[in-house]
N, CA, C and O of each residue as an XYZ file, in Angstrom:
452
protein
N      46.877     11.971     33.729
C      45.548     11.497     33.416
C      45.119     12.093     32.074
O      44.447     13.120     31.979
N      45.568     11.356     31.035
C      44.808     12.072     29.618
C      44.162     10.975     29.026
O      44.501      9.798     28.902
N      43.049     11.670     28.647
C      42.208     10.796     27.807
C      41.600     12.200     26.738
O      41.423     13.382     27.035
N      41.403     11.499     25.483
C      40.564     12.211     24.367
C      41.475     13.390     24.178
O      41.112     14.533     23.899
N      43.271     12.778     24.453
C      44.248     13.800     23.694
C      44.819     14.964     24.467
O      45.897     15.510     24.232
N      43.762     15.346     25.639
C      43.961     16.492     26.537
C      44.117     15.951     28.051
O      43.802     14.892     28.593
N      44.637     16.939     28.424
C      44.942     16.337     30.115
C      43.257     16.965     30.563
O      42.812     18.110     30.487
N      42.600     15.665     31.043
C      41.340     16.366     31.911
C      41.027     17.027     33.154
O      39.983     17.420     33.675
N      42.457     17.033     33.525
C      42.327     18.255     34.767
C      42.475     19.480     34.225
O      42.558     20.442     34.988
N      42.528     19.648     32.962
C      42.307     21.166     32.503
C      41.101     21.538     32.162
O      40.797     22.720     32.004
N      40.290     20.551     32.014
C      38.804     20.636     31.441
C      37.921     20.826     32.790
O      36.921     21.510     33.010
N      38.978     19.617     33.919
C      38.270     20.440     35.171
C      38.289     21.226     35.784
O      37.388     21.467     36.587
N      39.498     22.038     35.610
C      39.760     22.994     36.253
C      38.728     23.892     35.389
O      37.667     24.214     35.922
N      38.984     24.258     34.212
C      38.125     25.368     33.428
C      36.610     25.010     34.119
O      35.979     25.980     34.537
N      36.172     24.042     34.218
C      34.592     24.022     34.105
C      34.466     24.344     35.802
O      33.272     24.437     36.087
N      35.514     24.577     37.221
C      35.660     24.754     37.993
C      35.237     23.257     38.834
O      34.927     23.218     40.025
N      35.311     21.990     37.852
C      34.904     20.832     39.036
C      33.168     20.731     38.895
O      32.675     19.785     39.510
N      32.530     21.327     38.391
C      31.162     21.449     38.591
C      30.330     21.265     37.275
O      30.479     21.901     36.232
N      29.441     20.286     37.526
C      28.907     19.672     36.258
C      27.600     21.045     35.298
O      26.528     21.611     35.509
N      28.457     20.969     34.459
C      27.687     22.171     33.348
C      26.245     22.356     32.919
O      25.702     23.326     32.390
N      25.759     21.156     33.288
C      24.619     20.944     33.091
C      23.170     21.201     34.421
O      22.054     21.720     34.383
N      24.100     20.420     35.601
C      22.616     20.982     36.907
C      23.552     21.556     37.933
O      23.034     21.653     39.046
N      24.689     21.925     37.851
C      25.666     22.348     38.688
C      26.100     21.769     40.052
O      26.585     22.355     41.020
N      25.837     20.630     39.900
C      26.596     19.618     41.312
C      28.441     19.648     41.055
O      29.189     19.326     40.132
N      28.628     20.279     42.568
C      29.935     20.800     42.902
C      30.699     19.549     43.283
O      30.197     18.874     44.181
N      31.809     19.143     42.755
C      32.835     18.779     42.474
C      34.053     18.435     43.736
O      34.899     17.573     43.972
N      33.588     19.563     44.279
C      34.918     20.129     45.111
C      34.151     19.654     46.470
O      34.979     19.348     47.328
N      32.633     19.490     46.962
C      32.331     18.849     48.160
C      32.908     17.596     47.643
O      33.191     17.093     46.555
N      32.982     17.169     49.532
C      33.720     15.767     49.885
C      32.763     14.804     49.270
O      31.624     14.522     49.642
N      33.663     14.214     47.938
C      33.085     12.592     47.958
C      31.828     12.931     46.675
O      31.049     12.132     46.156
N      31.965     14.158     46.469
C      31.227     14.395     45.043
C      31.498     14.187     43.768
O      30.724     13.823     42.883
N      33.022     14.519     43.685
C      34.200     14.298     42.464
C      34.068     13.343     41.723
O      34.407     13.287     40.541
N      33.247     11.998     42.766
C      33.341     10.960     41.791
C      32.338     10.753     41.267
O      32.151      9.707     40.645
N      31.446     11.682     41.379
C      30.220     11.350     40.063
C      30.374     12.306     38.932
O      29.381     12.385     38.208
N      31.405     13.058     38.613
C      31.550     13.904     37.679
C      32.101     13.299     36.384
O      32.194     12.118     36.719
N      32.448     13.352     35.342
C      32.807     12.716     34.477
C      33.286     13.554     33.026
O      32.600     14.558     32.834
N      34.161     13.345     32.167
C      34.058     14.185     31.014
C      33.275     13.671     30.384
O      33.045     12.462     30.384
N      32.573     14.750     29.549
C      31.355     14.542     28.330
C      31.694     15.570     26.919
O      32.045     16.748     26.867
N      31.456     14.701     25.985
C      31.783     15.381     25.053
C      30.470     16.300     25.100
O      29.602     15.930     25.890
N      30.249     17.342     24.419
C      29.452     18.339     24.648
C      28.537     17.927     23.373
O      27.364     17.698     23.669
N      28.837     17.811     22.178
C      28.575     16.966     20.647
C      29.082     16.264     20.867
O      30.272     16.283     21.184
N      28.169     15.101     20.761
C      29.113     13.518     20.568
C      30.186     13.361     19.134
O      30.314     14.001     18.091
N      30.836     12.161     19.729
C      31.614     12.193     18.226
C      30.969     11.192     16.968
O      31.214     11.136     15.763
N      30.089     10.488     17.800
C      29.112     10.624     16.701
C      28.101     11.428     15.593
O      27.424     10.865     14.733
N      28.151     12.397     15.757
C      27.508     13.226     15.628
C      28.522     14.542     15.127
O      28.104     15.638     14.754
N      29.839     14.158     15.215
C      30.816     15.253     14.483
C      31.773     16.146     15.394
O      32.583     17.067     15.293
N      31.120     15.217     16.456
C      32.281     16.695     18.058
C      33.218     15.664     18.251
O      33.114     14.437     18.243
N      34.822     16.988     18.550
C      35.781     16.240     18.440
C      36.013     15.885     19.888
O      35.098     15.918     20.712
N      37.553     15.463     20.255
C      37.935     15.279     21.691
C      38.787     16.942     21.741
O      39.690     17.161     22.549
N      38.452     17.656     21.052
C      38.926     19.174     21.354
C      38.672     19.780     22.617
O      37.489     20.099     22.736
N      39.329     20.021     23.517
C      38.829     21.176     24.640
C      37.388     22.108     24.618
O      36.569     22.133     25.536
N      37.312     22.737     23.551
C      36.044     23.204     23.301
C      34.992     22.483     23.409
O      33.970     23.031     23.821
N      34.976     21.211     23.102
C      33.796     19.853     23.224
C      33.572     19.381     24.087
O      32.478     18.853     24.287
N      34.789     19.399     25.148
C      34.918     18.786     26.194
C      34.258     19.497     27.345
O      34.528     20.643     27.703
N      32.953     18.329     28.138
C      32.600     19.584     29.257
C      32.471     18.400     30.766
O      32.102     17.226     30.811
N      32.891     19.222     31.718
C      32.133     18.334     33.031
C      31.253     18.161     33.137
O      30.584     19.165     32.889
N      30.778     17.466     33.367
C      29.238     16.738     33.754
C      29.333     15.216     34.858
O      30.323     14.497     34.989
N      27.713     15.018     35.673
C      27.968     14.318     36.659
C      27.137     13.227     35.989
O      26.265     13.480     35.158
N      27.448     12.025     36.390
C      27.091     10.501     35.437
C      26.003     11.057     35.339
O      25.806     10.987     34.126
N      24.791     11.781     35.951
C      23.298     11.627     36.067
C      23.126     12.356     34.528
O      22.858     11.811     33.457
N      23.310     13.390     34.745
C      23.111     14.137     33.351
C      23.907     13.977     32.392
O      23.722     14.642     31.372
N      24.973     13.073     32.468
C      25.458     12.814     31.220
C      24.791     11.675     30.402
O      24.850     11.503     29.185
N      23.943     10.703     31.628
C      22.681     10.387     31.175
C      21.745     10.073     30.336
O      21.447      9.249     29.472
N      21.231     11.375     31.092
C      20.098     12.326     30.685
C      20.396     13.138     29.567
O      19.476     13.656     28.933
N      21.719     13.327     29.220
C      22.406     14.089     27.858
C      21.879     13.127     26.696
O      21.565     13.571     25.591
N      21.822     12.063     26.961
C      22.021     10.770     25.958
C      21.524     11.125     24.598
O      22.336     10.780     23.739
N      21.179     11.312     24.442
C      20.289     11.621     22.319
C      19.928     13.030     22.766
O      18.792     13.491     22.877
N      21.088     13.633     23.003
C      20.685     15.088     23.099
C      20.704     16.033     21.194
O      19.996     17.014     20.969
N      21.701     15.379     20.080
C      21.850     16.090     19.085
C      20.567     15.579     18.024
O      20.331     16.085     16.927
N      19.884     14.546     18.604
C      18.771     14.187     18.341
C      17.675     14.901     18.714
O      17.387     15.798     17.922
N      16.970     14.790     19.669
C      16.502     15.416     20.463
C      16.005     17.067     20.364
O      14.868     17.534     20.428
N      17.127     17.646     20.209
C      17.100     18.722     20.438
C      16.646     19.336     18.889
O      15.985     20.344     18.641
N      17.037     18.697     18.287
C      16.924     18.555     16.432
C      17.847     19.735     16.070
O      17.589     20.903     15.780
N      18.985     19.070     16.180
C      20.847     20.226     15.872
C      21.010     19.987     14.458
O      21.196     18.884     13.944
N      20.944     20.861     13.992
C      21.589     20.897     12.683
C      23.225     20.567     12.520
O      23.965     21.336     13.133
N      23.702     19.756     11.939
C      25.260     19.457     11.730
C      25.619     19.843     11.171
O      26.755     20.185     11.502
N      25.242     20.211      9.915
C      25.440     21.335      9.039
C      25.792     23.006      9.306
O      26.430     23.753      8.564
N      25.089     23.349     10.752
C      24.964     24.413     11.195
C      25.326     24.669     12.883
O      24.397     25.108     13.561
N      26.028     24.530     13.248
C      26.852     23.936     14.880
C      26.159     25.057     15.468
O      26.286     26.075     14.788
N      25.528     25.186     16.423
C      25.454     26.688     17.083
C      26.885     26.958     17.408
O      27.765     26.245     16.925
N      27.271     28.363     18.531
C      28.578     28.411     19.007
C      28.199     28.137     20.310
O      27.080     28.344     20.780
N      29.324     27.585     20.984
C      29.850     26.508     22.286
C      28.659     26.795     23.455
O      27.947     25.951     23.999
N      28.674     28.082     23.638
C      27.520     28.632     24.824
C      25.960     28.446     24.488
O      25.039     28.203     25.269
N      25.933     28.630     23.095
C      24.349     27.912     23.241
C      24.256     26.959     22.754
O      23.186     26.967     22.145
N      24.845     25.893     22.606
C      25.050     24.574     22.314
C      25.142     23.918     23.877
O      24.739     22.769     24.058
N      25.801     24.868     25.198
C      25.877     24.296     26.121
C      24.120     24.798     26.852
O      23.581     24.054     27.672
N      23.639     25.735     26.522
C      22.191     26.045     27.043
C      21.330     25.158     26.522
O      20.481     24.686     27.278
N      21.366     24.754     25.150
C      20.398     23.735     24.626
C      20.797     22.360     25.291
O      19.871     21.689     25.746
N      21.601     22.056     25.355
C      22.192     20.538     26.405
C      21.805     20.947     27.493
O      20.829     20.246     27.759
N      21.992     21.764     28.420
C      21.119     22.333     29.512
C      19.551     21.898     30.066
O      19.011     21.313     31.005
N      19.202     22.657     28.718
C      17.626     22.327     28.811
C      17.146     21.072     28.490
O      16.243     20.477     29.079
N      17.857     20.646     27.423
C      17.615     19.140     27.202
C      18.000     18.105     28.218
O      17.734     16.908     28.115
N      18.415     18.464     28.849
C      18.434     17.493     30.613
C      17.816     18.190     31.236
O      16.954     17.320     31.359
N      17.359     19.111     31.861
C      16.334     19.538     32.479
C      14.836     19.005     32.138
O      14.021     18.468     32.889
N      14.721     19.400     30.455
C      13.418     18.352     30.578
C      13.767     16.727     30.685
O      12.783     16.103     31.082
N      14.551     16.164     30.512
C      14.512     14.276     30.724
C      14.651     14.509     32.184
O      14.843     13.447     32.777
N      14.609     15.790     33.133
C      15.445     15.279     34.576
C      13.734     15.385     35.134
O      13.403     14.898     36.216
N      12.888     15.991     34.348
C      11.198     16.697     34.929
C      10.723     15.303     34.254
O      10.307     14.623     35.191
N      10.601     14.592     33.076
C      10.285     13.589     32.663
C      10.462     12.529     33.658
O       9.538     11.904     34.178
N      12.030     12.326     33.948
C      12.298     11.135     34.690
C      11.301     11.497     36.466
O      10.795     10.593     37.130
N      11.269     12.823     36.811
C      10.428     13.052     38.154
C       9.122     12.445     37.929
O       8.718     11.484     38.584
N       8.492     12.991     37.034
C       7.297     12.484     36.944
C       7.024     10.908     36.281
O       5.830     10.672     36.097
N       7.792     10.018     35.974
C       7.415      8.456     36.156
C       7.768      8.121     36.981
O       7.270      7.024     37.235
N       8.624      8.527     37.883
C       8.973      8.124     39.415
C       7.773      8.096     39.846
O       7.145      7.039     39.908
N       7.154      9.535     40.296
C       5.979      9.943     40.786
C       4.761      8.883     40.335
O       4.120      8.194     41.128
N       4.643      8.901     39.340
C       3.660      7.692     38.517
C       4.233      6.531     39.377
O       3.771      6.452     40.515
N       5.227      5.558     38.984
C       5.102      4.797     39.818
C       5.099      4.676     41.019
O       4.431      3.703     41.370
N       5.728      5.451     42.148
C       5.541      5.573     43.765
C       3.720      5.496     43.294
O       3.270      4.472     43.809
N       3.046      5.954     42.814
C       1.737      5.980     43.579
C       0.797      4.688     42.957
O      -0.098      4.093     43.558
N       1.208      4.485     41.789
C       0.721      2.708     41.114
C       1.641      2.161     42.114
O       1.209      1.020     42.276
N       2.688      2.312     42.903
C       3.284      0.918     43.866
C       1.920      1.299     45.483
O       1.776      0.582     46.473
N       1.399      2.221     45.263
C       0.439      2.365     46.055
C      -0.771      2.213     46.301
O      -1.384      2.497     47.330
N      -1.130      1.762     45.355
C      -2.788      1.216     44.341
C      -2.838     -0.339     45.061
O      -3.730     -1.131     44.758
């Protein structure tokens, strides 16, 4: 199974199966298949298919990752290093995951009006 040059059971094994971002485990039954590789920097944006770029993540927050080098306002010029590049992607789905709660919430209660 290689894609983006590397075998991705090494990317899963390193990341232990568990998405880097809200930590949904991998390894429960029937979870595996919402996990997915994500480039960590898109390659739009200048991130390669290198191992280092490469992170697990589950469809939801890879998502919610979506215009994260946007977003977050990343300098390209200036890369952070890998660990706080993975905390700022972190947080930057954490807030779209509190965003997306609260228009849910908005609408459940306008479907209640």
């Amino acid at each position: 199974m290689k894609k983006y040059g590397v075998n991705n059971w090494d990317i899963y094994v390193r990341d232990k199966c568990v998405c880097q971002y809200c930590g949904l485990n991998g390894c429960e039954f029937g979870k595996w298949r919402q996990l997915t590789i994500d480039h960590l920097l898109p390659e739009n944006s200048g991130g390669t298919n290198e191992p280092p770029n490469l992170i697990v993540a589950c469809n939801r927050c890879n998502q919610l990752k979506e215009n994260f080098v946007k977003g977050a306002n990343i300098n390209l010029n200036n890369i952070p290093p890998r660990d706080e590049l993975i905390k700022m992607a972190r947080d930057y789905v954490d807030q779209n995951r509190k965003k997306d709660q609260e228009i849910e919430a908005f609408t459940a209660m306008m479907r209640e009006l």
